[in-house]
C-alpha positions in Angstrom: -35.4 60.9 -36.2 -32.4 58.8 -36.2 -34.7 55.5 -36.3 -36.2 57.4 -40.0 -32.4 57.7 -40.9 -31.5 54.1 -40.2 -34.3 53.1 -42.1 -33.2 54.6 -45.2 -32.5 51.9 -48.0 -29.1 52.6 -49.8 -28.7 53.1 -52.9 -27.3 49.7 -54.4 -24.1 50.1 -57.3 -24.8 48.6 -60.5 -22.1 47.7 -63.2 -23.7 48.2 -67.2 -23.2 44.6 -68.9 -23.4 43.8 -72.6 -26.0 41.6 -72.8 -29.5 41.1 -71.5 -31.2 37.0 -70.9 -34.6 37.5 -71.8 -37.3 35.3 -71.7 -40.4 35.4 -73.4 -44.1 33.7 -73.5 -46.6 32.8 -76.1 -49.9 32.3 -73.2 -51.9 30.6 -76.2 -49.4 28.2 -76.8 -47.1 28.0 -73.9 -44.4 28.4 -75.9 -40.8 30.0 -74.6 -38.2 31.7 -75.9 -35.0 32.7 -73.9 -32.9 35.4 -75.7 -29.8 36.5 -74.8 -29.3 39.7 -77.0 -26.8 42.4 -76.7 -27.7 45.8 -75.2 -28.7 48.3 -78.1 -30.2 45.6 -80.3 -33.8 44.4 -81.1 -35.3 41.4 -80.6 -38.0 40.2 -82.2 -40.9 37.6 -80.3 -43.9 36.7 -82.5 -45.0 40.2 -83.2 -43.3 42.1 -80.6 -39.9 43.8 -80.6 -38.2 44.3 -78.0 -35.4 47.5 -77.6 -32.6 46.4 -75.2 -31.4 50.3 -74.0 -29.7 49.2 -70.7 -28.5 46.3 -68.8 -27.5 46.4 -65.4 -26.5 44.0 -62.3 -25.9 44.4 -58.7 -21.9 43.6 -57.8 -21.2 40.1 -56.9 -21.6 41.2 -53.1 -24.6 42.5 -52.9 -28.1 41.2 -52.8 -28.3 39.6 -56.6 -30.1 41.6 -59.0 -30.4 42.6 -62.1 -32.6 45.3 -64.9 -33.3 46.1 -67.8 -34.3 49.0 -69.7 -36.7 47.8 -72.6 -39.0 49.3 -75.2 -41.6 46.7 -76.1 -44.0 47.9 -79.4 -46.3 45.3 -81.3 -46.4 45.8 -85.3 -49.8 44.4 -86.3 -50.7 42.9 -89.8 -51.3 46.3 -91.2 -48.0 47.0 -90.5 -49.0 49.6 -87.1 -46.9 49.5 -84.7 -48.4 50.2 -80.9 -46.3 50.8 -77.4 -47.1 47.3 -75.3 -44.6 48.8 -72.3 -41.4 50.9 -71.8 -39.4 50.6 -68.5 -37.0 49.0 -65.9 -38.2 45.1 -65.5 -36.0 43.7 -62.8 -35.3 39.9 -62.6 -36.1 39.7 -59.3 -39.5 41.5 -58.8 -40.7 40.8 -62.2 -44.6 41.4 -61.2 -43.1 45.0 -60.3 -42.7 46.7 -63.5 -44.5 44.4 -65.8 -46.0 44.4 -69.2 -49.2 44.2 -69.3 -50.1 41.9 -72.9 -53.3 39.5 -73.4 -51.0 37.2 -75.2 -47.2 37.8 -74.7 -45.2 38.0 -71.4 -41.5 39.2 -71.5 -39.3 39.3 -67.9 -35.9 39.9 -67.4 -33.6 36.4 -66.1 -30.3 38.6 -65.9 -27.2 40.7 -67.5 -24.2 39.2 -68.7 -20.9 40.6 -69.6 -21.4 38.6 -73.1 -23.0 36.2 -74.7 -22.9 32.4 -74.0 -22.9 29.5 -75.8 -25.5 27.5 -73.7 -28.1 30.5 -74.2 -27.7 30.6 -77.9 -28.2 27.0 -78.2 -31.7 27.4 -76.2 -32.6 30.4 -77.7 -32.4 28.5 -81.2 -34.4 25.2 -80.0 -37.9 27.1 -79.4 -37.2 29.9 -81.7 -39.5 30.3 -85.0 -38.2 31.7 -88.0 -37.9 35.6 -88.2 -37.8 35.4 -84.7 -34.7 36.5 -82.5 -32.1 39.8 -82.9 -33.3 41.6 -86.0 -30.8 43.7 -87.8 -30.3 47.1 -87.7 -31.7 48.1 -91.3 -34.8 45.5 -90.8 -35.9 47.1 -87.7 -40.0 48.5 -88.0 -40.4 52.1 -86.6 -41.7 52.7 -83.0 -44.4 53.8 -82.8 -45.6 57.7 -82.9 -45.9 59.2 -79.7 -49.5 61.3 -79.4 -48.8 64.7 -77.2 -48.4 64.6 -73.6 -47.8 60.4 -74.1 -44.1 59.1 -72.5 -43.2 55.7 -73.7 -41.3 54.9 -70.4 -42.7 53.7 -67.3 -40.6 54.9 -64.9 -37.9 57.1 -65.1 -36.2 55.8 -62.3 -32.4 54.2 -62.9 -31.2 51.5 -61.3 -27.5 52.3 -59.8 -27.3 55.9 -60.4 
């Protein structure tokens, strides 16, 4: 019994930080986008957009890490929007909590306390126009939830 106890992985503390690095992949034409977008914003890749709810990082001495909470929906040309993935993705395990898109990747690099200067620079060199955080007002609807459907993933939270 005290060998089970032992065992038992600790919870790890996480500190909420402003901004989420995202990057982002076009499979057909290898393109790449790195976003660094604050938490609470949208981001728009191509036809995705991307919900920043939560950003969080593992403390400086323990084992790096960071997540993010994202809602990833797709707005077709008919204007429909469709849930692609809803979840934790963690930077360091980002086959783990995936989303699963014939086209599109999105993964999780880290959490920052704000926004840097070398990220927006790279975010603007590979970024198309209309693409990148979309303002509040010019956001498309999520899409409708049918009964019984959950958009999230997992419901587990990182550092609580």
């Amino acid at each position: 019994m005290l060998a089970l106890v032992s065992g038992v992985a600790h919870a790890r503390e996480m500190e909420d930080m402003k901004v989420a690095r995202l990057r982002t992949l076009d499979k057909v034409t290898a393109r790449t986008v790195t976003f660094e977008a604050n938490v609470g914003s949208t981001v728009k890749f191509g036809p995705l957009y991307i919900k920043i709810q939560a950003c969080r990082k593992a403390s400086p001495v323990e084992q790096p890490e960071a997540a993010s909470f994202l809602q990833i929906w797709e707005v077709d040309h008919s204007k429909e929007a469709k849930w692609i993935f809803s979840g934790w993705m963690f930077a360091s395990s980002p086959g783990l909590s995936s989303m699963d898109h014939p086209i599109y990747d999105v993964w999780v690099l880290d959490c920052l306390p704000e926004k840097t200067s070398q990220g927006q620079a790279a975010q603007k060199e590979n970024q198309q126009q209309g693409e990148g955080e979309v303002k509040e007002g010019e956001v498309p609807s999520q899409p409708k939830m049918k009964e019984g459907e959950a958009p999230d993933k997992s419901s587990v939270i990182p550092g609580q």
